[in-house]
N, C-alpha and C positions, 0 to 999 in steps of 0.2 A: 504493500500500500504506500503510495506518495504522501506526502504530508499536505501538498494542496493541489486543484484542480482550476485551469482557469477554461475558463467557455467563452468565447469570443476572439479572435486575433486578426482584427484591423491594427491598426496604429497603434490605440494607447493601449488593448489585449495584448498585444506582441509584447511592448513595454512591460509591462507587470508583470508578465512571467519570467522577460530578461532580467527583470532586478531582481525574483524570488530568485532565482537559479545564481546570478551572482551574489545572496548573499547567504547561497550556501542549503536553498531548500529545496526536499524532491520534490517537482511537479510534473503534473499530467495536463497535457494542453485537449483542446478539440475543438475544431473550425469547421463551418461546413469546406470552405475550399480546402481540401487535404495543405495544397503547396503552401500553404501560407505557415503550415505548422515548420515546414523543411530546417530551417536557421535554426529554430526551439530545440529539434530535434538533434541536430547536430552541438546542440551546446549542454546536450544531456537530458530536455525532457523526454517524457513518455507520450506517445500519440494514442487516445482513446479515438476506438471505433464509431463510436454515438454517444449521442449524451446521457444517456443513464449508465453506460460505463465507464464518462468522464466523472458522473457524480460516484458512484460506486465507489472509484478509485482512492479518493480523499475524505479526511472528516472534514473539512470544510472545502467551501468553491466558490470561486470568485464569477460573478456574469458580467463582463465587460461588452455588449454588443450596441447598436446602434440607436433603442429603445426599449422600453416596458411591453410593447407588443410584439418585438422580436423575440424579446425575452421569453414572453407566454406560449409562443409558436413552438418553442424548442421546449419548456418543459410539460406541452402536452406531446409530446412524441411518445412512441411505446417503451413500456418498463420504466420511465421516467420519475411519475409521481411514486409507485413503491420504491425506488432506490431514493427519494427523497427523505426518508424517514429515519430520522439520527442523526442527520447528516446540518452544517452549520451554512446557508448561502450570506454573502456577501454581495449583496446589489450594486457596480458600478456603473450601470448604464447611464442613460439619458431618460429625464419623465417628470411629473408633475407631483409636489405633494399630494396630490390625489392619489393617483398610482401608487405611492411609497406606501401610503397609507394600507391601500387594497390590496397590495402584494403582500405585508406583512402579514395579515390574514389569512390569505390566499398559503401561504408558506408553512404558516402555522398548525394552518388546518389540516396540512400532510406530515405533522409530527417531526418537520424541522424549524433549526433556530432561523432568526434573519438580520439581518444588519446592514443599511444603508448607507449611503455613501456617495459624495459628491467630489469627484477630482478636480482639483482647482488651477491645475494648470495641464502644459502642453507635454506629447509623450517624452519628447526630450529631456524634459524635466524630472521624469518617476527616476526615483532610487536617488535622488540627490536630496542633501542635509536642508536646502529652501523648499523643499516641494510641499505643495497643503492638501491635505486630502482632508474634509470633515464626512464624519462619519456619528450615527447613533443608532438605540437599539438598546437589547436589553444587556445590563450595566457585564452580567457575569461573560456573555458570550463574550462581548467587547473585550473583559479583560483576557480572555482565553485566547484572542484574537491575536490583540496588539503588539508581538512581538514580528508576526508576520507581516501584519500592518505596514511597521517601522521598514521595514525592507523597500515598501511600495515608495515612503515621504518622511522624509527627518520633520515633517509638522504635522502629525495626527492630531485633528483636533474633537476629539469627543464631545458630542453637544447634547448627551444624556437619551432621555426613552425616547423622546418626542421624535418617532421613525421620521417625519416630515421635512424636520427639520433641516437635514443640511440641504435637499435638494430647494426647499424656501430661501436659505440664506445665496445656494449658488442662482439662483435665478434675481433675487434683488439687487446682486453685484454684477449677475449679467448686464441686469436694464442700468446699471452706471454704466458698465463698461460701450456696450451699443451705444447708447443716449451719446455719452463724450467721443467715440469715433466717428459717429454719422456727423458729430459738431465739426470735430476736426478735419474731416475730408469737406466741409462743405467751406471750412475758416483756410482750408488750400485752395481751393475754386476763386474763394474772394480775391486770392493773393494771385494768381495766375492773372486774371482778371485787369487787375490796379498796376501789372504790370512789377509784382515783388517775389523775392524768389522763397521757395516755399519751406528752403530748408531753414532761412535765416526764420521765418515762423517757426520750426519746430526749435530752434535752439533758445527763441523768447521763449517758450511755451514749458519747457523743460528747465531754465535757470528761474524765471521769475512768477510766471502766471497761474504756474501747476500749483503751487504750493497757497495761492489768492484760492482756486479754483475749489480744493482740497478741504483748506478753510472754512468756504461759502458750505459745501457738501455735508461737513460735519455739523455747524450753525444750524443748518435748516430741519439735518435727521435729531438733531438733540431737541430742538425747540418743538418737533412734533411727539416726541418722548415727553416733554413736561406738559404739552398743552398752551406751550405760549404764543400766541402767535402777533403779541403788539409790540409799541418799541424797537420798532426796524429801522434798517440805515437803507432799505432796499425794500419799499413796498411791493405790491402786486402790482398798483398802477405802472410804476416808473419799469418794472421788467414787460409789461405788457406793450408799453411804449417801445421800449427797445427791441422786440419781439416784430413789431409793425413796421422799423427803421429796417430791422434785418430781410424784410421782406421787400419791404419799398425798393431794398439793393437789388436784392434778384433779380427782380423786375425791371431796371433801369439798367441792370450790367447785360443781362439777357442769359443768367445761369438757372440753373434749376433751381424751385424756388418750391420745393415738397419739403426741404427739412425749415425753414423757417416759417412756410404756412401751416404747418403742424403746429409750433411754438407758437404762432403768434393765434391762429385756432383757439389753440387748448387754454391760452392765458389771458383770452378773451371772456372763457367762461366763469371766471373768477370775476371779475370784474360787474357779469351780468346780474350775477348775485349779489353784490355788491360787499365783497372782499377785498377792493380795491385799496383799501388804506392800512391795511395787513401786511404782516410780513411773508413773502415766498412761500415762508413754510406752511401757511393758510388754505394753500392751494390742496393739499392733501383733506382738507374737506368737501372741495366738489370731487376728489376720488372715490369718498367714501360715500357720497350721493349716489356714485355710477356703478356701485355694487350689483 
């Protein structure tokens, strides 16, 4: 018997089982595409035939594949659900707290443990001392888990039973992340545009603005953690204002004009409500409207 199982080997599945195996664990891989196991194989794993004797093979098994409904595709295959039973999964795919939710059940109800889990960066990244993986689930498995874990990311961060949870906190930092690149390819456009070269933007953006930008980010998520939303240096009006400037650019430079008509949209409808004399952070109650 191996000591772990992974199912899935795209990109970051390849990766997880390259760092178990370099840091010393047996494992059993299994891909639908045979060739993709080839490299794993030659670096010491074991290649399972199908998936319930990639689960079979280990007490615990990592699912690294593309979603939660790929995921279900493969453990209804045959012999599956009985080889499920004893047995510990670790969910790294891609899905919604919803899903985290439903699969813990769904997992349970076949008389194994489960434990979710959100990769916070890129495959390049697994098995190095920066890497973040959050993960939660019930506290014993975790700890049963965690030495294997540490193989995957020198930053396991445990976020207790709430199964939901990390895949909530990786999609809240997704929509920062999206939010601030769709800004920044659109704050390159500008610069093309005005006739400025785009890299002198990223080297402002990177010594002086990140860090204003960062600031503003953290102000707005604190003040809607206490409920404060007066006493701002930055109403809703005056971003709604600058929101309407951003667009007016667009429109007179002749660029695409979908990421500022969104913001000037969406910060329109604060205003209509008459939020306007609020701070930014305010605006997080017409979201809660649109529930």
């Amino acid at each position: 018997m191996s000591d772990i199982t992974v199912i899935g080997l795209g990109n970051m599945g390849t990766a997880l089982a390259q760092a178990l195996l370099d840091d010393g664990w047996e494992v059993t891989v299994w891909n639908r595409t045979k060739s993709k196991a080839e490299p794993l194989i030659e670096a010491g794993a074991s290649l399972a035939n199908n998936p319930a004797t990639a689960i079979q093979a280990s007490p615990v098994f990592i699912v690294c594949v593309m979603n939660y409904d790929v995921t279900q595709k493969i453990l209804s295959q045959p012999n599956v659900q009985e080889a499920l039973n004893g047995k510990v999964m670790i969910q790294l795919s891609s899905g919604t707290p919803v899903e985290a939710r439903e699969s813990e059940v769904w997992i349970k109800g076949h008389q194994a443990a489960y434990l979710d889990g959100e990769i916070m960066v890129y495959p390049d990244q697994i098995g190095k001392q920066d890497a973040d993986i959050l993960v939660a689930g019930d506290q014993d498995i975790y700890q049963q888990c965690e030495d294997l874990l540490y193989a995957l990311a020198g930053n396991i961060v445990y976020l207790g039973e709430n199964i939901s949870a990390p895949l909530a906190y990786g999609w809240a930092m997704g929509s920062v992340l999206w939010g601030s690149l769709l800004g920044a390819l659109h704050g390159a456009r500008i610069c093309e545009v005005e006739g400025l070269a785009v890299d002198q933007f990223a080297e402002r953006l990177i010594k002086s603005d990140m860090e204003t930008i960062s600031g503003a980010i953290q102000d707005v998520l604190k003040r809607i953690n206490e409920e404060r939303f007066g006493e701002s240096q930055g109403s809703l009006n005056v971003a709604a204002d600058g929101a309407e400037r951003l667009l007016k650019h667009a429109h007179e430079a002749g660029i695409n004009a979908d990421f500022p008509k969104y913001a000037a949209t969406t910060l329109r409808q604060a205003i209509e409500v008459g939020l306007g004399d609020e701070d930014m952070a305010a605006f997080i109650k017409v979201l809660r409207d649109r529930a």
